[in-house]
N, C-alpha and C positions, 0 to 999 in steps of 0.2 A: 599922186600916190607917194608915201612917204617908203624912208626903206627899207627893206625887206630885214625883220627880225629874224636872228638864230640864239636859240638856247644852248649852251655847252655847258653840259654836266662833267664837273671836275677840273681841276687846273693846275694837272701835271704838263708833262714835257707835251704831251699830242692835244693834252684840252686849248693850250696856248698859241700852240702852232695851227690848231683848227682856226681858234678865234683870229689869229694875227690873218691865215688864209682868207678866211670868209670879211673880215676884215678891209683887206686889199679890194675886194671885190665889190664894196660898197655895200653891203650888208652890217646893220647894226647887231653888234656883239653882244649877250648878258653871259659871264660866265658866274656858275653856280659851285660855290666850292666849300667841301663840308670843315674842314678846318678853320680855326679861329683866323688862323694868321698864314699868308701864303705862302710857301715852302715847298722844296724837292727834298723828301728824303732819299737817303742814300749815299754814296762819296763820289767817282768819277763813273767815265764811261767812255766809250771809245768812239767818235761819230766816223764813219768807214765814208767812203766819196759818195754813197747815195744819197747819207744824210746829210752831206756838207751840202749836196748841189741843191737839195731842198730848200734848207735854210737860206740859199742866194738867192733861190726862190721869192723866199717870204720877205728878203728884202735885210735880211742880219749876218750872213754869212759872215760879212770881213771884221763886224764887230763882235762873231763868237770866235774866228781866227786869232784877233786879236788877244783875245782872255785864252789862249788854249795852248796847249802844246804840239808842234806839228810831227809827225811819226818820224819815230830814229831806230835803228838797225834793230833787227826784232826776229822771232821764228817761236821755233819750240824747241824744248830741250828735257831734258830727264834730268830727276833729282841730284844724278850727280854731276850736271853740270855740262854732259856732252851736247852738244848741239844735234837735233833730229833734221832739221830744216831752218835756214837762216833766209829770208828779204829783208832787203834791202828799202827804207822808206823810199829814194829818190827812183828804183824800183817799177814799186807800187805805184806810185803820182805817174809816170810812164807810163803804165799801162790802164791807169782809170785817168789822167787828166788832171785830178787834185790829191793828195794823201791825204790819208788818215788824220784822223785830229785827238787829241786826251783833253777833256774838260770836265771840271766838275760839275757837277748837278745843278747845283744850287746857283752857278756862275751862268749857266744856260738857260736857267727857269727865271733869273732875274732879266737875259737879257731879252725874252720872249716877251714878260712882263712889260719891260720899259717901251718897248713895242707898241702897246697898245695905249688907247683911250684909258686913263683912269679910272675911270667908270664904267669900265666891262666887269667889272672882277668884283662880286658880293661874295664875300667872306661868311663864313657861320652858318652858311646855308646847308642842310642834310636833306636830301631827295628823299623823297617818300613812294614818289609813283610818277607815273608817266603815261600820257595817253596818246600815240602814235596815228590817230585821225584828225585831233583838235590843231596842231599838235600843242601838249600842254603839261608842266613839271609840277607838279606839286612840292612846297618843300616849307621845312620849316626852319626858323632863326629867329630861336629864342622865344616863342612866342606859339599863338594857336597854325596852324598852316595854313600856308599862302599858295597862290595858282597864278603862274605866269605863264601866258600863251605867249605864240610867236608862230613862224612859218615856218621852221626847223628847227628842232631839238636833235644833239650831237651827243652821244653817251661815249665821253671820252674818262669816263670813272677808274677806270684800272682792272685789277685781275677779280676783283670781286663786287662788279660794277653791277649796282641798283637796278639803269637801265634795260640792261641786258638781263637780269635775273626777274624784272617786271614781265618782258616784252616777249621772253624766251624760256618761259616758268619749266618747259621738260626736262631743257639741255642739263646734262650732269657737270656737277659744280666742277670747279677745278680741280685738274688730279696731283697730287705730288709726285713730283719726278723722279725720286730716290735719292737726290742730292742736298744737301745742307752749304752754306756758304757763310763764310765771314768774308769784313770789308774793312778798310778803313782807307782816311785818306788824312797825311802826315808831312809833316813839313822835308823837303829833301832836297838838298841839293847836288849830292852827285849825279853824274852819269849815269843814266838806266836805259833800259830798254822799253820796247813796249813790246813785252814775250810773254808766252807762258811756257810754266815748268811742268810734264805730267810723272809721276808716279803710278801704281798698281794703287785704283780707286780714287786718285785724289790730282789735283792743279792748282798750281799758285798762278797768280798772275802781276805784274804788272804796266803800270799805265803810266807814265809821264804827263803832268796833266799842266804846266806853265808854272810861272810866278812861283818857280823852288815849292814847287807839290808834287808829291808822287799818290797813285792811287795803286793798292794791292788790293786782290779779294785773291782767296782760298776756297776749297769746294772740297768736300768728299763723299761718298755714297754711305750712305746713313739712314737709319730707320728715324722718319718722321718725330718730329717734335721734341728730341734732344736737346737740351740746356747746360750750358756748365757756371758752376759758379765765378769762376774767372775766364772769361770767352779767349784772352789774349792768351794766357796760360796751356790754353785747350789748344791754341795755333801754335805755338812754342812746342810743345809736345809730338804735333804730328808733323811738324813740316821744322820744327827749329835745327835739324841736322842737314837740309839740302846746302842746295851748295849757294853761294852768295852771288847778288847781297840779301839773299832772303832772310838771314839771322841777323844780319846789321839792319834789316829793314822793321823787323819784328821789334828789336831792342829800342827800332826809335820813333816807337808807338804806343800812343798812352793807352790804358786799358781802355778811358771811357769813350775811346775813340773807335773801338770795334765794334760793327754790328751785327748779329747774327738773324740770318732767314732762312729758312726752307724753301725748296724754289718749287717752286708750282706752274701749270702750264693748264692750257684748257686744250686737252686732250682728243677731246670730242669736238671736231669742227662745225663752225657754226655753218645751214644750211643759207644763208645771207646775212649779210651786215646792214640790212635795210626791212623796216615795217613801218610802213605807213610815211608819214615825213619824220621818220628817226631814224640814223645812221653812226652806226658805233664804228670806232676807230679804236687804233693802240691796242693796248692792253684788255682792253673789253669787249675786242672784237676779234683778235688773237694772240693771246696772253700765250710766248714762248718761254723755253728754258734762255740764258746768257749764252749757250756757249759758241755760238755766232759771232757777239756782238752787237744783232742786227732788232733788239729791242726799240731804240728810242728812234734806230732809221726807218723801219717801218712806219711810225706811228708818226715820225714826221713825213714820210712819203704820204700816206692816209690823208694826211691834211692838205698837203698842196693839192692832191687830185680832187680832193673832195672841194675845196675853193674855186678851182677849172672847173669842174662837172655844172657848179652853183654861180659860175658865173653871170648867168640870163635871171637871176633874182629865180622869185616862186613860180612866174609861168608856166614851166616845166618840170615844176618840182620831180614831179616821179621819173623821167626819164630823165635829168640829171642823177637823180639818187641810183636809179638803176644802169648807169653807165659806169660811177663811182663803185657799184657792186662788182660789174662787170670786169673793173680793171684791176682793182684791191684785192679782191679778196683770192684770186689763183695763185697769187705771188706771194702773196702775206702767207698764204696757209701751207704753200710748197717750203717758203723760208724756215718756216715754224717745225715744218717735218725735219727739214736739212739741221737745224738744229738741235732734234732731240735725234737723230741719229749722229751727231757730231761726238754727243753727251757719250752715246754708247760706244762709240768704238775712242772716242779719245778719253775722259775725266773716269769713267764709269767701270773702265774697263781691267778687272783684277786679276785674271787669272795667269799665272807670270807665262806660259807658251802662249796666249793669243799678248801679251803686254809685248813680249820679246818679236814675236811674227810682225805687229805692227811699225814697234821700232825698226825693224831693219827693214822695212819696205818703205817709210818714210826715208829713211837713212838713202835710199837708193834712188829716189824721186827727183829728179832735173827741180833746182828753185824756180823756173820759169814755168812748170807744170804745175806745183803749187799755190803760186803766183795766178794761176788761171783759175784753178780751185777757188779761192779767194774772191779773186773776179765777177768768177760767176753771181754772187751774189749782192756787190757794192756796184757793178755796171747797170743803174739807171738812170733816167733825161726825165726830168718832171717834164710834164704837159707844156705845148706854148702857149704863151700868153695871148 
């Protein structure tokens, strides 16, 4: 018997970590990915200790250590500057084992990529449909559409994922969170933090992300689908008066370097991450708001357990896939709530008596209680091998 095929629709941050998963496990890879050319967009991101311990997992940890910047003194603070809550990185690594990491996107999606067999990864492929009994992708590249079976199909597509709008035609699409975000990631060398700043409706952030780059993103509560003709201009205006280095930071950003998204979240939780032999992960299986952090940790936790679940090959397909349900999805969809309730009482929150009531009960909070806050969500052990 030869070995066991999985199909991976998409090959973002969790389509790669699926494949590199199921990968390790002896299963043959195809990843299916609708873009010409493979790429992460986006600028940085913060990988917290659950997504590092993953990635040790998969077998890349010390070589995303390497390319990354590891967490330095950080908390939250208000626009003008006072500190609400201050940890400490060396801290944090204290109390979870490993810190924090800042890396960018595209430095993680290549080293995911390098990872693998060069031949997992077809390019220019757009999914069309998906059949969860055969299992079987249709897709097309350039050409009339093609049908590649296999033993598992992984719909690790993102927040507006094919397979999951094929598989799960009721569920309501994604909802907008009320928040808009700019990003950029720029060349820097000073001293930063990895903090964020809140104001009444709005957060700046930043990330220290290695190799003299800092990563910032901005957020504010915004009615849907606003554009400004100069996006950098737009961040200048509403955040160019905080307190520094947010204005040294903005001034040493090129326009074409910012990018502007709506954040979206799938609202409506999915009833399972599993039909038939397809298993969606990440962002397709529950697409949060940022304001965790704990986007690319899930979707890389998603993938290690789903690789342990599938380790026995197809013999037990269903009750691997339904163990992987079993263990994914309560944590992934508790994270995801923890996160849009973060949204509302921290980024979201305008009215200057609940702004002021917050700040002084943070202002009041032991940083070892914080610190546990925190905790609670970067304290996990992938599966043993």
């Amino acid at each position: 018997m030869g070995e066991p095929h999985a199909i991976v629709v998409g090959a973002g941050i969790g389509g790669l970590a699926a494949a590199l998963a199921l990968h390790r496990r002896r299963w043959r890879v195809t990843v299916l990915e609708r873009a010409a050319e493979p790429r992460e967009l986006g600028a940085g991101l913060t990988l917290m200790a659950n997504a590092l311990r993953g990635l040790d997992a998969l077998g890349v940890g010390d070589a995303v250590r390497r390319h990354g910047a590891p967490d330095t003194p950080g908390g939250l603070r208000t626009s003008d500057g006072r500190w609400l809550s201050r940890i400490e990185g060396a801290e944090l690594e204290r109390a979870l084992g490993t810190a924090a990491l800042g890396i960018h996107r595209t430095a993680l999606h290549r080293l995911l990529r390098a990872a693998l067999p060069t031949s997992t990864l077809v390019t220019g492929a757009e999914v069309v449909d998906v059949d969860a009994d055969l299992p079987a992708v249709t897709y097309r590249r350039g050409g009339a559409p093609a049908t590649l079976r296999g033993d598992l199909v992984v719909g690790a597509d993102g927040l507006r994922s094919v397979v999951r709008r094929r598989l799960w035609p009721d569920l309501p699409a994604p909802a907008y969170s009320g928040s808009t975000a700019w990003r950029a990631a720029i060349r820097w060398t000073a001293p930063a933090p990895m903090a964020v700043t809140w104001g009444p409706g709005r957060e700046f952030g930043t990330v220290p992300l290695g190799d003299g780059g800092l990563y910032w993103y901005a957020a504010e509560t915004a009615p849907q689908g606003g554009r400004e003709p100069d996006e950098l201009a737009a961040v200048r205006a509403r955040f160019g008066g905080w307190h520094e280095p947010i204005p040294a930071l903005l001034a040493a950003t090129p326009p074409e370097a910012v990018l502007r998204t709506d954040l979206f979240h799938l609202a409506t939780p999915l009833p399972s991450y599993v039909r038939g032999r397809v298993a969606l992960l990440g962002d397709a299986a529950h697409a949060m708001t940022p304001h965790l952090g704990q986007g690319a940790g899930q979707a890389i936790e998603d993938a290690v357990v789903l690789g342990a679940a599938c380790a026995g090959g197809p013999a037990d397909l269903a009750g691997a896939l339904a163990a992987y349900d079993r263990q994914r999805r309560p944590r992934s969809q508790a994270v995801a709530r923890a996160s849009a309730r973060a949204a509302r009482f921290g980024q979201q929150l305008r009215h200057p008596a609940a702004v002021s009531l917050r700040d002084g009960l943070l202002r009041l909070t032991p940083s070892r209680a914080a610190l546990r806050g925190m905790a609670r969500y970067a304290d996990w052990q992938p599966p043993r091998a």
